[in-house]
N, C-alpha and C positions, 0 to 999 in steps of 0.2 A: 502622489507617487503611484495609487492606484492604476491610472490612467497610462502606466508604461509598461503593461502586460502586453506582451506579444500575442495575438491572437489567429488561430488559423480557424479557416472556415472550410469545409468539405463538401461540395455541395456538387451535384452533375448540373443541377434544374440554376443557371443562370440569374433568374426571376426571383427566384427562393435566395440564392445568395446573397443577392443584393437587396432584399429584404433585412435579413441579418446584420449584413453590415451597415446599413442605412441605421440601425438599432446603435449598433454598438459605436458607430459617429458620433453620433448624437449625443450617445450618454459623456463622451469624450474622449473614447478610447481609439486612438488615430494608428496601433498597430496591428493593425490588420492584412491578414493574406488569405488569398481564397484560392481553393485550388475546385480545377470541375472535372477533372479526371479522375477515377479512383484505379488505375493502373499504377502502381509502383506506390501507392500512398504511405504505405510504412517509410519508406526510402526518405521520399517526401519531407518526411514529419522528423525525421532522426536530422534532416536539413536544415529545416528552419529550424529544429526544438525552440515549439512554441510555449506559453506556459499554460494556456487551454486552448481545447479544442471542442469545436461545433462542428458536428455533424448531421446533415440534413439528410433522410433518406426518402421522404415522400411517402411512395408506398413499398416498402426495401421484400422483398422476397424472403424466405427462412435463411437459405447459406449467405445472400448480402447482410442479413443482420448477426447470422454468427462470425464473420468474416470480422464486422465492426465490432461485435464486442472482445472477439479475441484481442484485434488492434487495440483496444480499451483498457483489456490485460495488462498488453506489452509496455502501452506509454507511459502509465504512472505518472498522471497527472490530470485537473480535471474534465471529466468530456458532460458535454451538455447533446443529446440527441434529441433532433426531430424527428418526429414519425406522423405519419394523417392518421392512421387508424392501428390498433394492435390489440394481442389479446395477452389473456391473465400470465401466461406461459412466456412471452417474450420481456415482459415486464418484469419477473422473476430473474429471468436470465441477464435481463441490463444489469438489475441489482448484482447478482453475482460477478458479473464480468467489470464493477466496479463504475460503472456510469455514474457519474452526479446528478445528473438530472434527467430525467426521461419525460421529454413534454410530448404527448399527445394530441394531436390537431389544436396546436397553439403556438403555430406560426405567426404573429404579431411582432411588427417593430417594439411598438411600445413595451411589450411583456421582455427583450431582450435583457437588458440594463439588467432585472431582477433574476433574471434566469441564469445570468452569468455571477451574479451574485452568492447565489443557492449552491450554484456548482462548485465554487471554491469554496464556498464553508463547508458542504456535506466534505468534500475533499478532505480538508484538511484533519475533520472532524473524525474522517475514515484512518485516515494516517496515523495520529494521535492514538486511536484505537489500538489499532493495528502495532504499532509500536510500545502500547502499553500491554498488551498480550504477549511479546516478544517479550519484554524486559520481566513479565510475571514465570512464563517458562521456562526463562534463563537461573531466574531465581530460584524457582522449583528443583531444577535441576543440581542445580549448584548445594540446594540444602539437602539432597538424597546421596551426594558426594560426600559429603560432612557427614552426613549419619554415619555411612558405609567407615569411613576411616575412623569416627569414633565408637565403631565397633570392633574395629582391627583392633584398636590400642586397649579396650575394654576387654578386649579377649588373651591381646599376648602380654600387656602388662598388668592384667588384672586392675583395672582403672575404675570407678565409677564413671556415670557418664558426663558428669560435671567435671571430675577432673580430665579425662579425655580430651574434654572443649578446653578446659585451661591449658591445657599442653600442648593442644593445635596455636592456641592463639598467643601463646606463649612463643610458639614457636616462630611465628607468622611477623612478631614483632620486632624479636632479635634476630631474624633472618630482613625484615624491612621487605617483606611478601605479607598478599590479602592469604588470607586462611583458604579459600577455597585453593589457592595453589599449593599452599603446604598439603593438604586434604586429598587431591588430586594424585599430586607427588605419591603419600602414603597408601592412595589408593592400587596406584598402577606398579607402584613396586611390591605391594601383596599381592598382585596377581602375574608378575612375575616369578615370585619365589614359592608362591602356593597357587595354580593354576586353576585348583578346583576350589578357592576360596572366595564365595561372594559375598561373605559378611553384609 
């Protein structure tokens, strides 16, 4: 099933592309498209939506490689870059602008197969990441809501703060609502009716 990833290749140097894809043939992976223009390539790539991307840039200049890593930004999804030479600074910035793989003069058929490999695991490995960071600050968030509102009820009904949480989640049950919305609820209606109240 592997072997039906759509694959785009970006490459100006003709020679260099079909290197790549000579790679990725072989390994078995028959969907391939190569573009050798980088005019409109965003345009491009929202066209085909590949499910990775290779890009080749030789010897790419400072704005050609912020240019591609922006575009690396945008696609969300994984990029494999060639580069002949580069230094500590560009390397840093692949990393930030979310590249999967950053190969430095190793341009080889044979080396493709693994490289394409590499770049959807770090991918997905990023993702995952990245998703589990979201769902920790949602959570975060959501238990500074709860406090806040078991401080309201601690303050106007003179509650401990165990019962507080039983009368949120009390509440949360016989309403057939998660607590952070009863919590939310109580929070934004005391700051309605007491505007300087941040409990």
């Amino acid at each position: 099933m592997r072997n039906a990833l759509a694959i785009l290749v970006i490459d100006e140097n003709q020679i260099r592309a079909s290197i790549i894809e000579a790679g990725l043939r072989e390994a078995g992976y028959e969907n391939v498209t190569l573009i050798h223009d980088m005019a409109g390539v965003a345009g491009r790539i929202a066209e085909i939506n590949p499910d990775v991307i290779f890009i080749d840039l030789e010897n790419p200049n400072r704005d050609m490689l912020e240019n591609m890593f922006q575009l690396s930004r945008a696609v969300k999804r994984p990029v494999a870059m060639f580069v002949d030479s580069s230094d500590e600074s560009s390397i840093e910035a692949a990393v930030d602008a979310g590249v999967s793989a950053y190969v430095v003069d190793g341009l080889k058929k044979e080396r493709v197969k693994a490289i394409l490999a590499m770049a959807v695991s770090r991918f997905n490995a990023f993702s995952r990441l990245s998703r589990e960071l979201e769902e920790a600050r949602g959570e975060l968030e959501n238990r500074k809501v709860i406090d806040r509102a078991k401080g309201i009820l601690m303050k106007s009904k003179g509650l401990s703060e165990e019962e507080a949480y039983g009368l949120l989640r009390a509440t949360a049950m016989n309403q057939n609502r998660k607590i952070i919305e009863i919590a939310q609820s109580l929070v934004t209606a005391a700051g309605l009716l007491d505007p300087g109240d941040k409990s």
